[in-house]
C-alpha positions as CSV (number, residue, x, y, z in Angstrom):
1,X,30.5,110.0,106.6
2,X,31.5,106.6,108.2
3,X,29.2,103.8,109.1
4,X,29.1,104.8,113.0
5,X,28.0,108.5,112.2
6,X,25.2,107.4,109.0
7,X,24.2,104.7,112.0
8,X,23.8,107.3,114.4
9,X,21.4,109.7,111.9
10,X,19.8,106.8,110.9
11,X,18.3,105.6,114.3
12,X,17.6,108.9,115.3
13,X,14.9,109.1,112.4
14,X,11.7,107.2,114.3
15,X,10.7,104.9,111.5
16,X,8.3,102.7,113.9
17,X,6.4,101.1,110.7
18,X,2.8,103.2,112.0
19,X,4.9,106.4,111.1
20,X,6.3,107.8,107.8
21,X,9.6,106.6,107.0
22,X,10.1,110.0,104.7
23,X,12.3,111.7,106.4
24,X,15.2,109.3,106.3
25,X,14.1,108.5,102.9
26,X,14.8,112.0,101.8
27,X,17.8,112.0,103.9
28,X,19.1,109.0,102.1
29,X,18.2,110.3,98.8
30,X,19.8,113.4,99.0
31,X,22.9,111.5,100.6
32,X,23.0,109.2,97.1
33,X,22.3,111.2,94.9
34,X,25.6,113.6,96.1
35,X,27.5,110.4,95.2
36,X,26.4,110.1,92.0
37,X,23.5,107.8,92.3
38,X,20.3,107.8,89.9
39,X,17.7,107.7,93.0
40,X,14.0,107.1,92.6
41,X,10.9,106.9,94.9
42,X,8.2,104.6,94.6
43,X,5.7,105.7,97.0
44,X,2.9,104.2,99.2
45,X,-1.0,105.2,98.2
46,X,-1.1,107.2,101.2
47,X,2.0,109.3,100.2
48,X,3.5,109.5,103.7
49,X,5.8,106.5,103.0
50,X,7.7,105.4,100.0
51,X,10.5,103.0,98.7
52,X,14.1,104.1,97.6
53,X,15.7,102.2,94.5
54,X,19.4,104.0,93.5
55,X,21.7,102.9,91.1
56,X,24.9,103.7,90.0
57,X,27.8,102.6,87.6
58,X,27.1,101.1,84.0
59,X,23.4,100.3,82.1
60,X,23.8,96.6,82.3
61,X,21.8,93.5,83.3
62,X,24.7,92.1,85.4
63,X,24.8,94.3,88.8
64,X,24.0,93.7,92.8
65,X,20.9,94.3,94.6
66,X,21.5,95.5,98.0
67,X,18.2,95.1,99.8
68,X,17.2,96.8,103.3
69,X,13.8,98.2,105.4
70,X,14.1,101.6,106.8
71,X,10.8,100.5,109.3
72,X,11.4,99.4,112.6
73,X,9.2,97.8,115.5
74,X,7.5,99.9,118.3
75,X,9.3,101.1,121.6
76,X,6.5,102.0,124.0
77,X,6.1,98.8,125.6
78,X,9.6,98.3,126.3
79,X,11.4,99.3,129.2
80,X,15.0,100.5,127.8
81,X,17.7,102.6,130.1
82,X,18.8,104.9,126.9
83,X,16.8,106.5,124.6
84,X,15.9,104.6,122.0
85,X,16.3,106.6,119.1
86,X,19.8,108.0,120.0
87,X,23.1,105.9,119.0
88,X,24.5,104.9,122.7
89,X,27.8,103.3,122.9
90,X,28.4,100.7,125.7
91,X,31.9,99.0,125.2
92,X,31.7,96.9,121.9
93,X,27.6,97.2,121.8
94,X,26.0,99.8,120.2
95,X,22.0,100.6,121.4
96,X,19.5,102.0,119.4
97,X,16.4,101.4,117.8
98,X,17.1,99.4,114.2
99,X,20.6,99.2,115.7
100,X,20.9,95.3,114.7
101,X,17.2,95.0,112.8
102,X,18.4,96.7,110.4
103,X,19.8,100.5,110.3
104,X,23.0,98.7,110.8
105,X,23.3,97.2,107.2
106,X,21.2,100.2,105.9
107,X,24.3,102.5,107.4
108,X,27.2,100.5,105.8
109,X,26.2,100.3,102.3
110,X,25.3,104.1,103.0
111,X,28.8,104.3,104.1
112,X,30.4,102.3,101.1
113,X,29.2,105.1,98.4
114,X,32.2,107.4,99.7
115,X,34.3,104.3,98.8
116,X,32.7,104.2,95.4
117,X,34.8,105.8,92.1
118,X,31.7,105.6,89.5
119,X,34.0,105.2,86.3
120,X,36.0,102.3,87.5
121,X,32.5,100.0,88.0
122,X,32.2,97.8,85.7
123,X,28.9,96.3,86.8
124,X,26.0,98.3,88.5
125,X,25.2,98.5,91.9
126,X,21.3,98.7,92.9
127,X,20.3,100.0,96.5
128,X,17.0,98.8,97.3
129,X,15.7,100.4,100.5
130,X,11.9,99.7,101.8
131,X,9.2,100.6,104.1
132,X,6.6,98.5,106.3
133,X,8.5,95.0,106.7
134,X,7.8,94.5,110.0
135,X,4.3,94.0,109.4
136,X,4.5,91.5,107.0
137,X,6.9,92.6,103.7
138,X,4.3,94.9,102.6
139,X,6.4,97.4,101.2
140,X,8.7,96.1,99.2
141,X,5.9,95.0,97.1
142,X,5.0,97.9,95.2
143,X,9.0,98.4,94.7
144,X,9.3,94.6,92.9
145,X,6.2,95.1,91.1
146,X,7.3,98.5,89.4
147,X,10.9,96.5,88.9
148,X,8.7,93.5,87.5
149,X,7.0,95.8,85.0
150,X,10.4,97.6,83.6
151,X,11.7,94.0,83.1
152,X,14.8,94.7,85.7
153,X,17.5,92.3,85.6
154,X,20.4,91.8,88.1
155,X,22.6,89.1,88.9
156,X,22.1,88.9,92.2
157,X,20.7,90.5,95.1
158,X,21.5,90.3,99.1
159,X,19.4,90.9,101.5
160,X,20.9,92.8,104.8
161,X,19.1,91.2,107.6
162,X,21.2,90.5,110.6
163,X,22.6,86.9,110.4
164,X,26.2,87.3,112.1
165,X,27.8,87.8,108.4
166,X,26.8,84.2,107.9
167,X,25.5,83.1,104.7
168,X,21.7,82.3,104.6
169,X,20.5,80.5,102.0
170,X,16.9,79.8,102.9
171,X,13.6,81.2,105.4
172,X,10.0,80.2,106.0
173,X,7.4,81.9,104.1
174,X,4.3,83.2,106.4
175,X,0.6,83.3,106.0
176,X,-1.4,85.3,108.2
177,X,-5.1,84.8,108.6
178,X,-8.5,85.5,110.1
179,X,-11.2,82.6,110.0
180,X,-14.5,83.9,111.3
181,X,-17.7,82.7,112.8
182,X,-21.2,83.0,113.2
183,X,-23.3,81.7,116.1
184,X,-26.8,82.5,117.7
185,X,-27.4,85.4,120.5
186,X,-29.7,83.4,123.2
187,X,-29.8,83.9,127.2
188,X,-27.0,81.9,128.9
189,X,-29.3,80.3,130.9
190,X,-30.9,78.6,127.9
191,X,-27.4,78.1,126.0
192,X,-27.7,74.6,125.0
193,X,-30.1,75.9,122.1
194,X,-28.1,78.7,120.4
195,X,-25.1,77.6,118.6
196,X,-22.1,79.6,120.2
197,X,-19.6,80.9,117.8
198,X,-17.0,81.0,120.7
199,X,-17.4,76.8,121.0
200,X,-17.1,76.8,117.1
201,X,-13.6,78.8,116.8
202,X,-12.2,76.4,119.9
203,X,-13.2,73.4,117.1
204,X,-11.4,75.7,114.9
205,X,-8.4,75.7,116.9
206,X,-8.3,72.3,117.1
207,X,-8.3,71.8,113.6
208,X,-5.6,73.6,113.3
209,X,-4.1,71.6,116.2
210,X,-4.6,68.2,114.1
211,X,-3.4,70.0,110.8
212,X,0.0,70.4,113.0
213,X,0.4,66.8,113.6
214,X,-0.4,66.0,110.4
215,X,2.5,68.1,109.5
216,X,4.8,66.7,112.3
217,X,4.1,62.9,111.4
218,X,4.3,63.3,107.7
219,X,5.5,66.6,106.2
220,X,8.6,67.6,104.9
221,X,11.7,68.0,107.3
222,X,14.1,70.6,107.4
223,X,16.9,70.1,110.1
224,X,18.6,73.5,108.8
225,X,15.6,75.2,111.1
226,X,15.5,75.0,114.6
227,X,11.7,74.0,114.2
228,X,12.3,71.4,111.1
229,X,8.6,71.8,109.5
230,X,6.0,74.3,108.8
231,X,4.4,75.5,111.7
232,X,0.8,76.1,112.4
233,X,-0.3,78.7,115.1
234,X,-3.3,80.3,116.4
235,X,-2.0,83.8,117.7
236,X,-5.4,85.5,118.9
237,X,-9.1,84.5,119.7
238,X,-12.2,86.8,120.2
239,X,-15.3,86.5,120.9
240,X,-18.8,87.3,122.9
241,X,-20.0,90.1,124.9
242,X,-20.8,89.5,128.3
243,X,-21.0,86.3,130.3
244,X,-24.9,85.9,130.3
245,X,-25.1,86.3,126.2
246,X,-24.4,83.5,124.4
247,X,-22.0,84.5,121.4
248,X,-22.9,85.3,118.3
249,X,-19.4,86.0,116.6
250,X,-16.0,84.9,117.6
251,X,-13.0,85.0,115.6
252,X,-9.4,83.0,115.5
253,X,-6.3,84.8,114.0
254,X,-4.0,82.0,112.9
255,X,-0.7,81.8,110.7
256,X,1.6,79.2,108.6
257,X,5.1,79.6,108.6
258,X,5.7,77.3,105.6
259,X,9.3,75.6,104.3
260,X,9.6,77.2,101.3
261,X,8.9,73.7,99.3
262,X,5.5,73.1,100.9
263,X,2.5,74.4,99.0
264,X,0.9,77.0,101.3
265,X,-2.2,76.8,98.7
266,X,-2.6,73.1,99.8
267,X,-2.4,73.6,103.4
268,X,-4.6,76.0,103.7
269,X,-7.4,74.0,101.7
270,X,-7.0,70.9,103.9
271,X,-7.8,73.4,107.2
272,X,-10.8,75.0,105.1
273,X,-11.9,71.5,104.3
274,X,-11.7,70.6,107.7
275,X,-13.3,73.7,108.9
276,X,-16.2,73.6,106.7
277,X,-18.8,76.1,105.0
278,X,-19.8,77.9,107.4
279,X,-16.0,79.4,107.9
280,X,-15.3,82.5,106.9
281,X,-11.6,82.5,106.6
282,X,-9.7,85.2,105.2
283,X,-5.8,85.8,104.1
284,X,-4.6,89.1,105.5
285,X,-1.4,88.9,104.5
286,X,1.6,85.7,102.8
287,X,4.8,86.0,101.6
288,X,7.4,83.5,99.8
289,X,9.9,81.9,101.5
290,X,12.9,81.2,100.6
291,X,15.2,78.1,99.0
292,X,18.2,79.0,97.0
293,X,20.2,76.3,96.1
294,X,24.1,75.7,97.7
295,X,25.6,75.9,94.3
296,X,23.7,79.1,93.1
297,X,25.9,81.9,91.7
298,X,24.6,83.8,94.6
299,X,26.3,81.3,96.8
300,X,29.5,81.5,94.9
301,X,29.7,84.8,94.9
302,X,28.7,85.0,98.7
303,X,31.5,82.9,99.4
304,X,34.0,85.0,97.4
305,X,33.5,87.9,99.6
306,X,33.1,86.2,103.2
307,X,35.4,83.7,102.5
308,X,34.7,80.9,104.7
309,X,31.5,82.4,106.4
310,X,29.1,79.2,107.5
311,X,26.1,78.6,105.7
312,X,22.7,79.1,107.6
313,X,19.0,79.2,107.7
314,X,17.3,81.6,109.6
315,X,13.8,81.3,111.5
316,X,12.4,84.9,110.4
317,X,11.0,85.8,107.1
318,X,12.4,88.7,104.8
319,X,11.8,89.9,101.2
320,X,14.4,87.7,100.5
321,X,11.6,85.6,98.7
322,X,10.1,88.5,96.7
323,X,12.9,89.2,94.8
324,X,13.9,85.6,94.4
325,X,10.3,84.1,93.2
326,X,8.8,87.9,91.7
327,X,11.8,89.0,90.0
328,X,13.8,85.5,89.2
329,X,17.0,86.8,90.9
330,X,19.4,84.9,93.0
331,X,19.4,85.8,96.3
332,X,21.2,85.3,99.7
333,X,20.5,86.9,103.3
334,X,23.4,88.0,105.0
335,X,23.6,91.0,107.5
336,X,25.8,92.1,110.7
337,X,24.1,91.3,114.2
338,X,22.3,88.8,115.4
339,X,18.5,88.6,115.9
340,X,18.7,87.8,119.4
341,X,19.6,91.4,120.0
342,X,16.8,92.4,117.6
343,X,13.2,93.6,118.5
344,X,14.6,93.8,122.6
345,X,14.6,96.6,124.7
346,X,18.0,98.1,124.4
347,X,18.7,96.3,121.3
348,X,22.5,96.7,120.1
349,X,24.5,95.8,117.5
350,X,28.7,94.6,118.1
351,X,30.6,97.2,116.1
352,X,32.5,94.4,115.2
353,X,29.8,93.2,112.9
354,X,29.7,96.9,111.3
355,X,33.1,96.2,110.7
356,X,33.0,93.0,108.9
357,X,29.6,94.2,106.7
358,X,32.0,97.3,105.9
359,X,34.8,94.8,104.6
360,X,32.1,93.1,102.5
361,X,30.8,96.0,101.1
362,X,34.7,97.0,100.1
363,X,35.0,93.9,98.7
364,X,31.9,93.8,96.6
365,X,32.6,97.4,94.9
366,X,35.9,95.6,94.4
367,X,34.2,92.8,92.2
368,X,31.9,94.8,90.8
369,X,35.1,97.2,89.0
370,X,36.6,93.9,88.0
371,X,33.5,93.1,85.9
């Protein structure tokens, strides 16, 4: 099959991360594993979802990690003019679901195991395919930690999300939290003497306002982003009951998109500090960022099969970071489309970028039979 016809099976499998991603998981399985790959499932606890980790050429320490998720964001709130979960071709643009975010990688390096001869690798190539990234890299987890435990080695591994074919070197890590608090139920009328738990998560947010500027006026810069410095952000507050009640709980959702250099540990003590005791925060979910180096082997090699292909950071986070801090390997982010087109009603993907992930995936196999 070519990459347009594994792209057009793969969107029509509705992986919306609150849904099993099994049956394209069994589809790609059975689709490796007629190639000749050694495929293994790591599933989640509640068995409707799992990971897919395939391998196939030589026993060696020295291979590539291609790295994808098979999850993709809802489509109920979004008004699109084709259905989402059918491959429809406008001109260049092709609309789907996972089209650019990120069945589009997931289908080429599908596509590139019909291009594979398994006796002339030389070096091993490792398909990593996961579930449950849009909610936070939860996935992918379990996969690195079973990895982790068998102490897996690779040279390098590339993560597919969609930067344009450029080269990304580095993302934000992202902490997600829930700070909670406690006030005193009293009649509005009498509300100066009950403590009101909706007053204390507005001081809340406006800790988190002054841990920004803190950040701002004497953080760390990074002019590769588009916002230079880790970000603070309260996303969500709740709180009270009816107007007349003064409230007794409120709470503040809040995240840290971090540079990858700044300890997320430290920032988050400074806001607890400045929050004080009787905050209840909890961390509901973090992940690494990313920071590999310009003249890392990954690089190198990166550059070797885009040729001159810019160097980039991008804004979102990926697993990128999981492999590169959990499992020591050197790793890159580099993927066909562009996130603009991503997570939008009638996303697309330019076949032109399908054909230039296609040309680095013929490439690649072509290093990896050269040893």
């Amino acid at each position: 099959m070519n990459t347009l016809d594994l792209l057009d099976r793969l969107i029509a499998f509705p992986t919306i991360s609150a849904d099993s991603n099994l049956p394209l998981i069994d589809f790609v399985r059975g689709y490796l594993t007629d190639r000749g790959f050694e495929c293994r499932l790591i599933p989640d606890g509640s068995g409707e979802k799992a990971n897919l980790f395939a391998t196939i050429g030589p026993k060696q320490d020295d291979g590539i990690v291609l790295s994808g998720h098979t999850d993709v964001v809802p489509v109920a709130t979004q008004a699109w003019t084709s259905d989402p979960f059918k491959l429809t071709r406008r001109g260049t643009r092709l609309h789907g679901r996972g089209a650019t975010d990120m069945k589009g990688f997931l289908a080429c390096v599908m596509a590139v195991a019909d291009r594979i001869d398994p006796k002339a690798l030389k070096r091993p190539l490792h398909i990593a395919f996961s579930h449950d990234e849009e909610i936070g890299c939860v996935g992918v987890r379990s996969l690195i930690d079973a990895l982790a435990k068998e102490q897996f080695k690779a040279s390098l591994c590339i993560v597919g999300e969609p930067t344009s074919m450029s080269i990304a070197l580095g993302h934000k890590g992202k902490l997600a939290a829930q700070a909670r608090f406690r006030g005193e139920a009293g009649h509005s009328s009498l509300a100066p003497r009950f403590v009101n738990a909706i007053h204390l998560a507005c001081d809340f947010v406006a800790i988190l306002r002054a841990a920004q500027r803190e950040i701002v006026e004497t953080g760390r810069q990074d002019a590769d982003y588009d916002m230079p410095y880790t970000t603070v952000h309260a996303g969500k507050i709740a709180g009270g009951e009816v107007l007349n009640i003064v409230a007794e709980r409120a709470s503040v959702d809040f995240e840290i998109r971090h540079l990858a250099e700044d300890n997320i540990e430290d920032i988050l003590s400074r806001i607890r500090a400045s929050a004080g005791a009787g905050t209840d925060i909890d961390v509901r979910n973090a992940y690494p960022g990313l920071a590999t180096s310009d003249d890392s082997p990954a690089v190198a090699f990166a550059r070797h099969l885009l040729g001159k292909a810019p160097m980039t950071k991008v804004s979102f986070g990926t697993e990128a970071g999981l492999f590169a801090t959990r499992l020591g390997l050197e790793t890159v982010v580099i993927g066909p489309g562009n996130m603009n087109q991503g997570h939008q009603p009638d996303e697309y993907i330019e076949e032109q970028e399908l054909q230039r992930c296609d040309a680095m995936m013929d490439r690649l196999i072509e290093q990896l039979c050269r040893g």
